[in-house]
C-alpha positions as CSV (number, residue, x, y, z in Angstrom):
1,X,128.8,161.6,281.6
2,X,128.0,157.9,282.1
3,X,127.0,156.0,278.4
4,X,123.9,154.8,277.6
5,X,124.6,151.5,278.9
6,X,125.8,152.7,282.4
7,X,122.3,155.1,282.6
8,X,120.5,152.1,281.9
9,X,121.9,149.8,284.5
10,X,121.3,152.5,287.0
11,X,117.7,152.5,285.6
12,X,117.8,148.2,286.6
13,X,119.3,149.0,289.9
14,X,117.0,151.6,290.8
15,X,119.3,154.5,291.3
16,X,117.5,156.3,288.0
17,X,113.8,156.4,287.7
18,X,112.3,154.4,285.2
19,X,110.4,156.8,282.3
20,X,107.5,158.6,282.8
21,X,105.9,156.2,280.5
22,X,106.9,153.2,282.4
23,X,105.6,154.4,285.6
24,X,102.3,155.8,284.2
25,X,101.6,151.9,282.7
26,X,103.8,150.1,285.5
27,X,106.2,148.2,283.4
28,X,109.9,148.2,284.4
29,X,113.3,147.7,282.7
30,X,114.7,144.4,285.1
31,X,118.0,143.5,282.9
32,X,120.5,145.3,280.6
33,X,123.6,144.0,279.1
34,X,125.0,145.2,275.2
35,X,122.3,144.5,273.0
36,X,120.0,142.7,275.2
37,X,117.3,143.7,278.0
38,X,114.4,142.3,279.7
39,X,111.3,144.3,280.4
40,X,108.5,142.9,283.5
41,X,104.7,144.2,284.2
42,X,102.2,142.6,285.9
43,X,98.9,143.2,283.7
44,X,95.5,143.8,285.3
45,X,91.8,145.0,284.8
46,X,93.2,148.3,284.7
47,X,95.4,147.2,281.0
48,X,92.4,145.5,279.4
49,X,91.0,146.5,276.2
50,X,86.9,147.1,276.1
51,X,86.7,142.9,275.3
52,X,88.7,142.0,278.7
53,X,91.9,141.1,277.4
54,X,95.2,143.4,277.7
55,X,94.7,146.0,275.2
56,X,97.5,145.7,272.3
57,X,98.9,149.1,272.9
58,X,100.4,147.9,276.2
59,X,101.7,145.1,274.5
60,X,103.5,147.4,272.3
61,X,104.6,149.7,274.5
62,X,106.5,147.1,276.7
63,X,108.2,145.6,274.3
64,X,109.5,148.8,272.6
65,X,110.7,149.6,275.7
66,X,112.8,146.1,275.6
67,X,113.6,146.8,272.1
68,X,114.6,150.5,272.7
69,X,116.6,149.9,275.6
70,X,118.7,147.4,273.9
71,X,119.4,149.7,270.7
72,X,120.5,152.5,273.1
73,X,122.6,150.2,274.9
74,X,124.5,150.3,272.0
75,X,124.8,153.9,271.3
76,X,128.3,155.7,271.2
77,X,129.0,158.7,273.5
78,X,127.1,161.5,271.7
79,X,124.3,159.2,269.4
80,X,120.8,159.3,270.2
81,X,118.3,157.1,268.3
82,X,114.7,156.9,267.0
83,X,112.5,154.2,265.8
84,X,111.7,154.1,262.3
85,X,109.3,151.3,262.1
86,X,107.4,148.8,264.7
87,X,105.8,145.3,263.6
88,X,103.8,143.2,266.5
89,X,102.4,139.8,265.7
90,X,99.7,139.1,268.6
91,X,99.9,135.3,269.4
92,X,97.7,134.2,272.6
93,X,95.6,136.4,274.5
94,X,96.2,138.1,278.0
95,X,94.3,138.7,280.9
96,X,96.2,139.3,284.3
97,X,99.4,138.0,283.9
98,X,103.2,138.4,284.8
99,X,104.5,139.3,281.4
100,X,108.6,139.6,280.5
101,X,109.9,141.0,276.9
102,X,113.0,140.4,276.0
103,X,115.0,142.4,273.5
104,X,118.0,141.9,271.4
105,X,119.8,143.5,268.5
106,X,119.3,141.2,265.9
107,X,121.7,143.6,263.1
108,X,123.5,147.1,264.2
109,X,124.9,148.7,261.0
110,X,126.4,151.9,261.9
111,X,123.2,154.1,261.5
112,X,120.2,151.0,261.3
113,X,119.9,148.4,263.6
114,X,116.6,145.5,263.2
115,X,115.6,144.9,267.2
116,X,113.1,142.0,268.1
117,X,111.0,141.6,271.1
118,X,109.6,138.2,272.3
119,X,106.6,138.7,275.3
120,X,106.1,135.6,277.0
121,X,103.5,135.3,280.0
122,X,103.8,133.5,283.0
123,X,103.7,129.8,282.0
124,X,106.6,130.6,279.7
125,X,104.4,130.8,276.7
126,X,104.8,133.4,273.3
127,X,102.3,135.9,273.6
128,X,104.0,138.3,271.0
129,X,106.6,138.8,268.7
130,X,107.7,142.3,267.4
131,X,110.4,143.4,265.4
132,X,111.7,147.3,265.7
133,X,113.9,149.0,262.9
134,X,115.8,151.8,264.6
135,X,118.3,154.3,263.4
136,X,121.0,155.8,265.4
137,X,121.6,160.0,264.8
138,X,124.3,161.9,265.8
139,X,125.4,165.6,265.7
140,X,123.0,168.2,265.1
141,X,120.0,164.9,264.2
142,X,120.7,163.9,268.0
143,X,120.3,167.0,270.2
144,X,117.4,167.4,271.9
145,X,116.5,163.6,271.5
C-alpha cells in the first residue's frame, strides 16, 4: 500500500484522480513534497458570489485542500487525519483569476499539527491567508476516514 505521500504524488502526476470535490469546483493539487503542496484553479463567472467576486467558500475550499494535503503528506502508514479548526483572513478581492495556495506544516506534534495556506492571484499578490489546526487519528479513530 503506497503512503500518503506516494498517493499524493500520483494525484500531481495524474495517475490518481483528483477528489470529487476538486473536480466538481476545478481546482487541482499541482505539487507535493513532505509538508508542503501547492494547489491551482482558474476562477470564473461560474465561482462568483451574488456581488461578482469569487465567493469565499471557494477560497476556502482551495486552500484546505493545500493545507490538507500537506498534513496528510505527513501521515504514518495506518493514520488518517481530520481538521479541527479553519481560520481565513480575506485580503484583496477576486474576479477571474489564476489563483495558487500553497501549504505548509507550520508545527506537527505527534497528534496536532497548525497548517497555513497563502492564495496569491496571478500578479503574485496575497489574496488570503488561512491557518488549519489538524489532528492526526490512528487505530480504531482512523478507519473509515
Amino acid at each position: 500500500m503506497p503512503s500518503h505521500l506516494e498517493a499524493l504524488e500520483r494525484v500531481v502526476r495524474g495517475e490518481l484522480p483528483q477528489p470529487p470535490a476538486a473536480q466538481l469546483i476545478g481546482f487541482r493539487l499541482t505539487a507535493i513534497s513532505r509538508g508542503e503542496s501547492k494547489v491551482e484553479i482558474d476562477t470564473s463567472g461560474t465561482h462568483a458570489n451574488p456581488m461578482g467576486t469569487l465567493h469565499g467558500g471557494i477560497l476556502c475550499d482551495v486552500a484546505d485542500y493545500a493545507m490538507g494535503t500537506a498534513f496528510a503528506s505527513t501521515l504514518e502508514e495506518g493514520e488518517t487525519f481530520t481538521t479541527l479548526e479553519l481560520k481565513i483572513n480575506f485580503l484583496k478581492p477576486v474576479w477571474n483569476d489564476h489563483l495558487v495556495a500553497s501549504g505548509r506544516v507550520v508545527q506537527r506534534g505527534k497528534t496536532i499539527g497548525l497548517v497555513e495556506s497563502v492564495v496569491t492571484n496571478s500578479k503574485g499578490q496575497r489574496v488570503a491567508y488561512l491557518t488549519s489546526t489538524c489532528m492526526a487519528l490512528r487505530g480504531d479513530d482512523a478507519r473509515g476516514r
